[in-house]
C-alpha positions as CSV (number, residue, x, y, z in Angstrom):
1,X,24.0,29.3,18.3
2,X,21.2,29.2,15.8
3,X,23.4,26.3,14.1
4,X,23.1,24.4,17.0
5,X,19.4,24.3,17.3
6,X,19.1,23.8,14.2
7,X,21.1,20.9,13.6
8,X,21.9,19.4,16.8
9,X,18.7,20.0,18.2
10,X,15.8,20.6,16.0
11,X,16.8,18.5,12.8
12,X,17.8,15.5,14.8
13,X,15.4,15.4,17.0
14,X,13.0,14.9,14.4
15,X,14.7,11.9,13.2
16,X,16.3,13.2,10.4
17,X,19.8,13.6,11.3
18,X,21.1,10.4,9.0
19,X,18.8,12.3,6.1
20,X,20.4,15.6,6.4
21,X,24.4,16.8,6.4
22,X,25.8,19.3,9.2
23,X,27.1,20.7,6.5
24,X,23.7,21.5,4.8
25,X,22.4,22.5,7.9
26,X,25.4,24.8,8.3
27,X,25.0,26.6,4.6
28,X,21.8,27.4,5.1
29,X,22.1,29.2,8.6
30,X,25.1,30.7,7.2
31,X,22.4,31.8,4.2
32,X,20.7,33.9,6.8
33,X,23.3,36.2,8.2
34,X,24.8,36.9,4.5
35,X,21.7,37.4,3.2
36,X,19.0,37.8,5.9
37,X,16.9,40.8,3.9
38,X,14.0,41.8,4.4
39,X,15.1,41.4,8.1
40,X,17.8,42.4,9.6
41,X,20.9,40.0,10.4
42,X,19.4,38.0,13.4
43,X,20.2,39.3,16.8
44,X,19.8,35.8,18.9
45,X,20.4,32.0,18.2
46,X,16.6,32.0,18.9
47,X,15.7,34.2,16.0
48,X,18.2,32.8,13.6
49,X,16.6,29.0,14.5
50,X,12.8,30.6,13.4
51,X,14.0,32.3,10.3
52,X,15.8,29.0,9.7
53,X,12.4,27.0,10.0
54,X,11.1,30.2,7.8
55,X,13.5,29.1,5.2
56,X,13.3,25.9,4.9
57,X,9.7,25.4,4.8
58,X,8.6,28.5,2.4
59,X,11.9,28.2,-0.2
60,X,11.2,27.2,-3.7
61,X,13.3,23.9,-3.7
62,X,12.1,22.5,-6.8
63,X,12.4,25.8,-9.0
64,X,14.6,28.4,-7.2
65,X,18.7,27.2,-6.1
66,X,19.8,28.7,-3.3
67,X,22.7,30.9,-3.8
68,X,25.0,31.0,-0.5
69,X,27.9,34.2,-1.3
70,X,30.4,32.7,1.2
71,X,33.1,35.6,1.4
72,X,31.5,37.5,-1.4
73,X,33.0,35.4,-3.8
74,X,30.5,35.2,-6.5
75,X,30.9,36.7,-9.3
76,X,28.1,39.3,-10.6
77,X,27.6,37.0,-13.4
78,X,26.8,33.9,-11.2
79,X,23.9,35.3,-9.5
80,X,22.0,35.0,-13.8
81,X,24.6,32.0,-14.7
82,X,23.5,29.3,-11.9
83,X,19.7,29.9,-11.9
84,X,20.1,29.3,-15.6
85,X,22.1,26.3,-15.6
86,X,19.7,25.1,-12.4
87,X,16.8,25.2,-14.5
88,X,18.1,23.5,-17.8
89,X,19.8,20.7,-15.7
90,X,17.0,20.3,-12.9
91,X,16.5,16.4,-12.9
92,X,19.9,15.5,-12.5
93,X,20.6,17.8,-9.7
94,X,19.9,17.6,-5.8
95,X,16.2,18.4,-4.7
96,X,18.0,20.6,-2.2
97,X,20.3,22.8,-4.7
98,X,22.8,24.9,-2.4
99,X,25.6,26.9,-4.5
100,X,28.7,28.1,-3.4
101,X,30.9,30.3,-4.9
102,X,33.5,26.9,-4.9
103,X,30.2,24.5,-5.7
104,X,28.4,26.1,-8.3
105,X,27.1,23.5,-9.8
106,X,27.2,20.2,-8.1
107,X,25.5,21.2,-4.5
108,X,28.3,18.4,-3.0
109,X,26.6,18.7,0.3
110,X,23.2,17.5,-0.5
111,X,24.0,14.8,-3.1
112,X,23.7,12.2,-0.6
113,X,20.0,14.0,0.7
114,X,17.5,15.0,1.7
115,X,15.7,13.2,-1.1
116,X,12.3,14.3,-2.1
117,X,10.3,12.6,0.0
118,X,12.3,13.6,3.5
119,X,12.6,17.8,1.9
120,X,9.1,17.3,1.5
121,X,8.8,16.2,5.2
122,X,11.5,18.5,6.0
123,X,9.2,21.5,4.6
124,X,6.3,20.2,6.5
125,X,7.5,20.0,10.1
126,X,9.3,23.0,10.0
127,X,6.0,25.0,9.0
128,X,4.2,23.3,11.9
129,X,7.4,24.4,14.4
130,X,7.0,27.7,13.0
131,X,3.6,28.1,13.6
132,X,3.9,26.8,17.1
133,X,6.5,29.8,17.5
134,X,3.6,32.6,16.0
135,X,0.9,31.1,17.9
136,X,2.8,31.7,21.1
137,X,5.0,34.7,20.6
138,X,2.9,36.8,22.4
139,X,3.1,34.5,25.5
140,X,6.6,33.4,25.7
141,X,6.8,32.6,29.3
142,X,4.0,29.8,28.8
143,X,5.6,28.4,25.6
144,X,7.2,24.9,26.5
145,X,10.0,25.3,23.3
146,X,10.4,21.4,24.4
147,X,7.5,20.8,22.3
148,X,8.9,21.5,18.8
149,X,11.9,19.1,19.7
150,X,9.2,16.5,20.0
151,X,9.0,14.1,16.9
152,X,5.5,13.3,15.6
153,X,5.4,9.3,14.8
154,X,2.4,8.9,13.7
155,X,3.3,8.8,9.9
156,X,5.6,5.8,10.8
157,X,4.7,2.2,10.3
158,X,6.7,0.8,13.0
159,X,8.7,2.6,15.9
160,X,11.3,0.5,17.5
161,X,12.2,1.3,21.3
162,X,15.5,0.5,22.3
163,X,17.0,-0.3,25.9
164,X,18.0,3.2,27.5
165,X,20.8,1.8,29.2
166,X,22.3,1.0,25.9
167,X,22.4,4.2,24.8
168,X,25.6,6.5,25.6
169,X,24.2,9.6,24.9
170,X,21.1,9.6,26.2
171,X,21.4,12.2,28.2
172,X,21.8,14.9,24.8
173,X,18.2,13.8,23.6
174,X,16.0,17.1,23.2
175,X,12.8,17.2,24.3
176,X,12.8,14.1,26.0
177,X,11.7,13.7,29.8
178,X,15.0,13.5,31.7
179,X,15.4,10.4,34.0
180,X,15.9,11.3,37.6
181,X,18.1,8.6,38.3
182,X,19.9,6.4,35.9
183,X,21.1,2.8,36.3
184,X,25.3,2.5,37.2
185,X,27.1,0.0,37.0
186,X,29.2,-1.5,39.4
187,X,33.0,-0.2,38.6
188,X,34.2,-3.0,38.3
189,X,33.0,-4.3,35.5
190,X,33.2,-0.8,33.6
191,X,35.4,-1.1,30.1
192,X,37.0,1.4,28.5
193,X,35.1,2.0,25.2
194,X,35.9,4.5,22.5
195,X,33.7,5.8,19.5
196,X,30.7,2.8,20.6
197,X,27.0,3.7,19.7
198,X,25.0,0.7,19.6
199,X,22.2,2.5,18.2
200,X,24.2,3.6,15.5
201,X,25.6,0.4,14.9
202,X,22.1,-0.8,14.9
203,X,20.6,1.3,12.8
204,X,23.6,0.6,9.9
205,X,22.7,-3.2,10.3
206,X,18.8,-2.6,9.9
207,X,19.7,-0.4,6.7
208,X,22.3,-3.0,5.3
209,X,19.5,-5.6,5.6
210,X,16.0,-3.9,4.9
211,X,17.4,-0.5,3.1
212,X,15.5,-1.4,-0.1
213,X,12.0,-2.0,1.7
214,X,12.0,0.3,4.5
215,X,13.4,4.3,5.4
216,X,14.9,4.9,9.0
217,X,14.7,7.5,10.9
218,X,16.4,7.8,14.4
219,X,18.3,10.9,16.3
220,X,21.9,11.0,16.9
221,X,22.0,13.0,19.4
222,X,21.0,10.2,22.1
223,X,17.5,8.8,20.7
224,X,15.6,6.4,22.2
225,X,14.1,5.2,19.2
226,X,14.0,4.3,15.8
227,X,10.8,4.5,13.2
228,X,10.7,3.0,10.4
229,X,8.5,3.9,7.2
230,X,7.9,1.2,4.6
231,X,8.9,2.7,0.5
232,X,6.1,2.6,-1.7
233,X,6.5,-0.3,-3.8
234,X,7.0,-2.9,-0.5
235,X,3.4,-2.4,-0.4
236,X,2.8,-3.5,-3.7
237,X,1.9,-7.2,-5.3
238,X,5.3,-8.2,-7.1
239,X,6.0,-11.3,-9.0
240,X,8.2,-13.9,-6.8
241,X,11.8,-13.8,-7.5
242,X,14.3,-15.9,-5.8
243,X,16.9,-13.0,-5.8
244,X,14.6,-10.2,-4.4
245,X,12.5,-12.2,-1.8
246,X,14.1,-10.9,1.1
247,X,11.8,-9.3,3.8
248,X,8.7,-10.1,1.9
249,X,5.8,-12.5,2.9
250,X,4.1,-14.4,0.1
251,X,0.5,-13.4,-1.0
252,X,-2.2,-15.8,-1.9
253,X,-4.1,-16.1,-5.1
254,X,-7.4,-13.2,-4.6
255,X,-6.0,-12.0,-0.9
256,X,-5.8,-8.3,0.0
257,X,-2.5,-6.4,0.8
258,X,-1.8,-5.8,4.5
259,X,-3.3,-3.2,5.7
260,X,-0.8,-2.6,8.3
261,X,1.9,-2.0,5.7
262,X,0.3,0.8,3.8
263,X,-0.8,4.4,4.7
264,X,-3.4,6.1,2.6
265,X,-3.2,9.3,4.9
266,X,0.4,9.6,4.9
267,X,1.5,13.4,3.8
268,X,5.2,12.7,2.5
């Protein structure tokens, strides 16, 4: 299904399956099929996962809502009502605006992200996927498709590797070399264990503990790793407080920032 790579395979294994709902993910493949002009409806869930990439990363997010007519319920008045309300309340609404005909005007489903800065990245790496489809649609049969479910990491400031045998689902990783052989345990000491993901667990500790100086990024679907990208104002001189010390390393008196923790060439 086209929802399927889009969401269980492309989005997450760029890392950005904790920025990004199924939901959303759902509502905008759905977008396609109710609304797929000037093509026609897609005919495979290949074709639906490149106009999805076509979507996402040439749609007007900041200006333009997009208007998803779920059992043709809207109203011939919403279609001039919600594009006028969208632009009057703009800055209090969802960088990713998707209206329903029973979610007009709260986008419930991207309130919690992508923020701006992971749409923008969003944008970006779906526009490079999609170029790696044109530059090889005339040679199919040579096109590795394992290569867009590649993440890039070389906008990340740290990339944590964590212990393959710790990871139970491993094997659902996209674009990953499989292992031929994986490490068993002896039976004896297997335990019952339900609804477990150290990963997951991991990953909820490190944003607990470091959400306010650091994003992370990390796929659900049986990633190996997890990168890390320091916000914008860790990188910046602050005066000490006791209270907001955490995670930050004292400066002396005429010393430069750390290079390491800042990126002039990062795009998003």
């Amino acid at each position: 299904r086209s929802s399927d790579l889009a969401e269980m395979g492309w989005i997450s294994s760029q890392l950005l399956s904790f920025h990004v709902s199924d939901e959303c993910v759902e509502l905008l493949v759905t977008y396609l099929f109710l609304l797929p002009a000037p093509y026609d409806v897609p005919g495979s869930g290949l074709n639906g996962f490149q106009r999805f990439l076509q979507l996402v990363s040439r749609h007007d997010w900041s200006s333009t809502p997009l208007l998803v007519n779920l059992n043709d319920e809207f109203k011939k008045e919403d279609f001039d009502e919600i594009p006028s309300f969208f632009a009057a309340k703009r800055d209090e609404l969802p960088p990713m605006f998707i209206a329903t005909p029973r979610d007009k005007d709260r986008s419930v489903w991207t309130t919690t992200g992508p923020s701006p800065v992971i749409l923008y990245r969003l944008s970006l790496l779906a526009a490079e996927a999609l170029k790696a489809f044109q530059v090889h649609e005339l040679s199919v049969a040579d096109f590795s498709f394992k290569q867009i479910f590649r993440p890039s990491l070389d906008d990340f400031d740290i990339v944590i590797r964590l212990k393959p045998n710790q990871l139970p689902r491993l094997l659902h990783a996209k674009g990953q070399q499989k292992q031929k052989t994986r490490p068993q345990p002896k039976r004896h000491t297997l335990l019952p264990v339900f609804d477990f993901n150290p990963a997951t667990e991991y990953l909820d500790d490190l944003e607990n503990a470091f959400g306010d100086l650091a994003m992370f990024f990390h796929d659900r679907y049986g990633g190996a790793l997890i990168a890390v990208a320091w916000k914008p104002a860790v990188v910046e001189p602050q005066f000490f407080k006791i209270a907001s010390a955490g995670g930050l390393l004292p400066q002396g008196k005429g010393k430069e920032r750390p290079k390491q923790l800042h990126r002039e060439n990062r795009k998003w």
